[in-house]
C-alpha positions in Angstrom: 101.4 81.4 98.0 102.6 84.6 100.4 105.5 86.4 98.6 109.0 87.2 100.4 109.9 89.5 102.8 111.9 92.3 101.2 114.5 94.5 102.9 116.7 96.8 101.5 120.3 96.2 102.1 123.0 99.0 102.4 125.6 98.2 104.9 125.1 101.1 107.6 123.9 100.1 111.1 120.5 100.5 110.7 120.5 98.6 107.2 121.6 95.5 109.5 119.2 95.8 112.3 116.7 95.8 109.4 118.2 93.0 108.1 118.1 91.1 111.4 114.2 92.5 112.0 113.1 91.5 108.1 114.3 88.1 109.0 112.7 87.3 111.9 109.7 88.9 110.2 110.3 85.8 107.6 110.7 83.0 109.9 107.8 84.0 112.1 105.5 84.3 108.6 107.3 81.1 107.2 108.2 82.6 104.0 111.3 83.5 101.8 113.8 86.7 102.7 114.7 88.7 99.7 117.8 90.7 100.5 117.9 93.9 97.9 120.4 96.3 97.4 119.6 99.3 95.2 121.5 101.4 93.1 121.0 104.3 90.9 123.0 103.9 87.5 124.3 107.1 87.3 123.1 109.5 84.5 126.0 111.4 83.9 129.8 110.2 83.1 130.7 106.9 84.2 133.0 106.8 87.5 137.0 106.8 86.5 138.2 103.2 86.3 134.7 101.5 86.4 133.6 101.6 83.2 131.9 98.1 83.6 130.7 98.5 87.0 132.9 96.3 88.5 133.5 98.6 91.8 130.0 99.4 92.7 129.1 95.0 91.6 131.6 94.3 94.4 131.1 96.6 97.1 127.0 95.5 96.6 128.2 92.1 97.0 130.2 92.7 100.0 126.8 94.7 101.5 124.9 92.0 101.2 127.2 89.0 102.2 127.5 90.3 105.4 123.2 91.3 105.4 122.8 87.3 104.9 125.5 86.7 108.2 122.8 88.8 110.2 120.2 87.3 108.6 121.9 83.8 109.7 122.4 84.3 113.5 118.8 85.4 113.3 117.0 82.5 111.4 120.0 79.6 110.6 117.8 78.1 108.5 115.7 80.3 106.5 115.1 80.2 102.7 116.7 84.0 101.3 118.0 85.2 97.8 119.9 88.4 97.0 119.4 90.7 94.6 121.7 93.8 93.3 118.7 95.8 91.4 119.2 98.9 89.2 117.1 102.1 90.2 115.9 104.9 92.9 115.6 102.3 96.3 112.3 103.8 96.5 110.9 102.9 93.3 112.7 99.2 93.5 111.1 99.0 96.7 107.7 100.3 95.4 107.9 97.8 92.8 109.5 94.9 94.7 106.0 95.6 97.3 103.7 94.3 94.7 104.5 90.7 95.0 105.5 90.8 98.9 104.5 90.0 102.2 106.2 92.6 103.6 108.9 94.9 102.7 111.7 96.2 105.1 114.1 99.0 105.8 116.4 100.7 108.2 115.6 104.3 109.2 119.0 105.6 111.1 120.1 109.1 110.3 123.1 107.1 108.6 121.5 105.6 105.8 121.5 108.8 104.2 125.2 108.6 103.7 125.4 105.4 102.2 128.3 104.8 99.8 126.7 103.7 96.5 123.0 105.5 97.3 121.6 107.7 99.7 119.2 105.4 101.1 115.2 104.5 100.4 114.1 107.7 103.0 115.7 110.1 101.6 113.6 112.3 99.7 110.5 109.8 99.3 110.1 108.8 103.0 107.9 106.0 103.5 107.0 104.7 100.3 104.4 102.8 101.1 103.3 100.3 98.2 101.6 97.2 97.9 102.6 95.6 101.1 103.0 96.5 105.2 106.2 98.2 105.3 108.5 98.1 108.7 111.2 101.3 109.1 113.3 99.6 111.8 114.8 102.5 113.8 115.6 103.1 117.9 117.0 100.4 120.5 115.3 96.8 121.2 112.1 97.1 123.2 110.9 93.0 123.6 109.1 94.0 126.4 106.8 96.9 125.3 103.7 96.8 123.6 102.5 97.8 120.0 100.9 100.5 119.2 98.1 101.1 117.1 97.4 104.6 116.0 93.8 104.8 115.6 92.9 108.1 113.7 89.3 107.2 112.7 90.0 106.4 109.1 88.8 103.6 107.3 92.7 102.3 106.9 92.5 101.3 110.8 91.3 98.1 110.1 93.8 96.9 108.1 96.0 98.8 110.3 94.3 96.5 113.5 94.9 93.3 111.4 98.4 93.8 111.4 99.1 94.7 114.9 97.0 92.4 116.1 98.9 89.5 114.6 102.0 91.2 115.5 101.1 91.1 119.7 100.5 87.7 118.7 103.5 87.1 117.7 106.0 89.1 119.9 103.6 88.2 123.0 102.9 91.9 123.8 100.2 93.9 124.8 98.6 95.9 122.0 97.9 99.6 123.4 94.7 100.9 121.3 95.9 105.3 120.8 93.1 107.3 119.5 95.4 110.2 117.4 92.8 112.9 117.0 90.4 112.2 120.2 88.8 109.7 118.9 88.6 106.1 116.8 87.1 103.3 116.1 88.8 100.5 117.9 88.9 100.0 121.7 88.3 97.9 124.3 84.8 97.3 123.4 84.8 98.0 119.8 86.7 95.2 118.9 85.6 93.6 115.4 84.4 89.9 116.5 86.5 88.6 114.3 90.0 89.9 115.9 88.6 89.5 119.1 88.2 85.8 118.1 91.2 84.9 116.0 93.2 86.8 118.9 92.0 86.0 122.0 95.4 85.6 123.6 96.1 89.6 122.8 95.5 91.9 125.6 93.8 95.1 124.6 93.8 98.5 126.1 93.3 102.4 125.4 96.5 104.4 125.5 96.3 106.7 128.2 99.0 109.8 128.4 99.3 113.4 130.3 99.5 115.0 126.3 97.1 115.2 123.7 97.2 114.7 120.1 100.7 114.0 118.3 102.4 114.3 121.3 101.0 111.4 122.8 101.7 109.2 120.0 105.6 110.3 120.5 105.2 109.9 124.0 103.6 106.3 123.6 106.3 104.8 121.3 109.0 105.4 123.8 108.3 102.3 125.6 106.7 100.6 122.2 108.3 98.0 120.5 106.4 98.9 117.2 103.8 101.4 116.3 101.6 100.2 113.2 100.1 103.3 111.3 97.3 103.2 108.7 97.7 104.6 105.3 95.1 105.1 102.6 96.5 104.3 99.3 98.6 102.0 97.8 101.9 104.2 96.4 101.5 107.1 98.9 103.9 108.8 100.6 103.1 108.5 104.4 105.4 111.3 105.3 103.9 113.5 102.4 100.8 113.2 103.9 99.2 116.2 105.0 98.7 116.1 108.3 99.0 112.8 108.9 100.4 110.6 111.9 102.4 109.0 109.3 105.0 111.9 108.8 105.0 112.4 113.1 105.7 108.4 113.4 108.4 108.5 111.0 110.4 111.2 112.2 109.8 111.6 115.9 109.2 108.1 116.5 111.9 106.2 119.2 110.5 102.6 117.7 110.1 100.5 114.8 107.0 101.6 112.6 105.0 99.8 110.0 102.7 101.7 107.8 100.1 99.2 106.3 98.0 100.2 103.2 94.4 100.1 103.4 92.6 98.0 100.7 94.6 94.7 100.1 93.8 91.5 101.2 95.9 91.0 104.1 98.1 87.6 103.7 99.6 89.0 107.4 96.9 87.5 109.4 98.5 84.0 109.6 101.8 85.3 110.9 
């Protein structure tokens, strides 16, 4: 049985656009959404007049009543729970990735300000765990393609699995961009077995006046998603030396998922 989709609820702008993405995500994949909200039980003296928690209990609650109205106008009838869980929003999300499908969260400059936490970027950026992860960030893009950032690695193909069966999904072109001059998927290097199970999926090579990073940037600002390899369940993408996972995150005007290599990829049916 696939697990939820898990996104990380905290009230700001972009926590509800990744609330709206997480649950389309869900509907599309036919499985549960798992709304989160994280906090970090403070470590010195308890806040003045809420000794028992009761402040921080009901603005969470607030957050994510009005996460599961988002959710709603997106997918009326889709399955979702709500948790309020205690701890760093990267480690709950860390931990929360192990029995997902995917987990999900918003990547706006404001999420860093949020009232009861700072947000799951800040500090640890990226956490990828056990499971694709989507940062949902920049304007709606239906009608560009995704992006797959082919850097040569062996977590490519897992990388290719997922975008593959996300230009399924969203009906887009998949634009194949070779980060460091060269890869290992193109128009003719297809694996046979994503050529087969995605016939409908137009394929081409990303072609740009730059080189290097900045044709990735360049190549997401029409993109509706870039999906970025990362090898290693647990790691950091953005404390990756040298790795398109820090540019994507950053400089990126689109939606990125980082996928860990090495997982059997429960995606494909999406």
């Amino acid at each position: 049985m696939k697990g939820p989709v898990v996104v990380v609820v905290g009230g700001s702008p972009s926590s509800l656009a990744a609330v709206e993405a997480a649950a389309w995500e869900a509907d599309h994949r036919g499985v549960p959404l798992l709304l989160a909200h994280a906090v970090a039980w403070p470590t010195g003296s308890v806040a003045v007049g809420d000794a028992d928690g009761a402040g921080w209990r009901g603005v969470a609650g607030g957050a994510l009543a009005e996460a599961e109205r988002h959710a709603r106008r997106v997918a009326p009838g889709l399955r979702m729970t709500s948790e309020v869980l205690v701890g760093e929003p990267a480690r709950v999300l860390a931990g929360e990735s192990r029995a997902a499908t995917l987990t999900v969260v918003g990547g706006g400059g404001e999420e860093r300000r949020g009232r009861l936490h700072r947000g799951p970027l800040t500090g640890r950026p990226a956490g990828c765990g056990h499971c694709p992860m989507l940062v949902v960030r920049g304007g709606a893009n239906g009608g560009g393609p995704v992006v797959l950032a082919d850097d040569g690695s062996q977590a490519v193909r897992a990388a290719a699995e997922f975008a593959f069966a996300e230009a399924s999904a969203r009906g887009a072109e998949l634009v194949v961009l070779h980060t460091r001059g060269h890869g290992t998927i193109d128009g003719e290097g297809i694996p046979a077995d994503l050529r087969e199970e995605y016939a409908g999926v137009t394929v081409r090579t990303g072609r740009t006046r730059s080189r290097g990073r900045r044709a990735f940037v360049e190549a997401s600002a029409g993109a509706q998603l870039v999906v970025v390899g990362v090898s290693g369940h647990g790691r950091v993408a953005a404390e990756l030396p040298g790795s398109v996972g820090r540019l994507a995150l950053r400089h990126t005007a689109c939606t990125v998922a980082f996928v860990p290599a090495g997982r059997e990829q429960p995606w494909s049916t999406l």
